[in-house]
C-alpha positions as CSV (number, residue, x, y, z in Angstrom):
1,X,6.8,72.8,7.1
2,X,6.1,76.4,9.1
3,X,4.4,78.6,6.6
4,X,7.5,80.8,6.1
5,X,9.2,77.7,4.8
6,X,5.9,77.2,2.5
7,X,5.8,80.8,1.2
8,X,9.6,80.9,0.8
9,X,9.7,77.6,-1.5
10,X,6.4,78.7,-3.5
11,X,8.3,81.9,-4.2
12,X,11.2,79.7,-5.6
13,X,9.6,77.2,-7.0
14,X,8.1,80.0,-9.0
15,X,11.1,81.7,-9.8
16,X,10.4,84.9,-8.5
17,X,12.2,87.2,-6.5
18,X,11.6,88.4,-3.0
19,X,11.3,92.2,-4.8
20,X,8.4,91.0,-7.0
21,X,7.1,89.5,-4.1
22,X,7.2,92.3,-2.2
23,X,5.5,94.7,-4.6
24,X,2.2,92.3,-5.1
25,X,2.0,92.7,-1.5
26,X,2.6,96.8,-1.4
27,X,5.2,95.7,1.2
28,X,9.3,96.8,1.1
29,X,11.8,93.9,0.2
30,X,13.0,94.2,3.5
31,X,9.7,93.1,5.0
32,X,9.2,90.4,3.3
33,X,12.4,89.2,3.6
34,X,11.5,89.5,7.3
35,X,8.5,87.6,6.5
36,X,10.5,84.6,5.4
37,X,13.1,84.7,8.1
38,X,10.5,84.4,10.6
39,X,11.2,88.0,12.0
40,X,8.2,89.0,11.4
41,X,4.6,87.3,11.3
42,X,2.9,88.0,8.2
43,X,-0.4,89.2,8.2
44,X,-3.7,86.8,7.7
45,X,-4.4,89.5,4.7
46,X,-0.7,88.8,3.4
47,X,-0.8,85.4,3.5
48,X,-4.9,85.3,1.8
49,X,-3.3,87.4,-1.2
50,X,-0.3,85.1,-1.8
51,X,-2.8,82.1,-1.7
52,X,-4.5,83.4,-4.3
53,X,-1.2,84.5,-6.4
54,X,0.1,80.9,-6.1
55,X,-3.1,79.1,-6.3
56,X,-3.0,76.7,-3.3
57,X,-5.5,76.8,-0.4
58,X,-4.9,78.5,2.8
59,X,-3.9,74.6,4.5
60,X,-1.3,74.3,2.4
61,X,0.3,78.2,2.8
62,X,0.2,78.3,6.5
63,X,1.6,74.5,6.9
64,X,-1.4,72.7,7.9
65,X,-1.3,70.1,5.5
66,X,1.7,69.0,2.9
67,X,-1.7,68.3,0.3
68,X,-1.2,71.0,-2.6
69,X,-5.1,72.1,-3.9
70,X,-6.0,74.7,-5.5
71,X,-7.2,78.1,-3.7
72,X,-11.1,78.2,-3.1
73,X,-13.8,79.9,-5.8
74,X,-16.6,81.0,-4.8
């Protein structure tokens, strides 16, 4: 799965909506929707925060591994 898949399921999985999304990020709807379509790359800073909002490590956001764990504490 290409993280744009990944970030796209989380966010419905969730039940949120790509406006709520959006604002977390301090990014327009528009952008993000980019972000999902692939139109645009989202930023390594972008994709850090929605780890953390979703809970899931940065292997599992960006598509390196299918294995769900929980985002890093230091």
């Amino acid at each position: 799965m290409q993280y744009r898949e990944c970030v796209r399921a989380l966010r419905e999985d969730n039940d949120y909506t790509q406006t709520q999304i959006a604002k977390i990020l301090n990014i327009g709807q528009r952008t993000y929707a980019d972000y999902e379509l692939g139109k645009t790359r989202i930023p390594v800073d972008a994709l850090i925060k929605l780890a953390k909002f979703y809970d899931v490590d940065m292997n599992y956001i960006c598509g390196v591994s299918s294995r769900r764990n929980k985002f890093p504490v230091k």
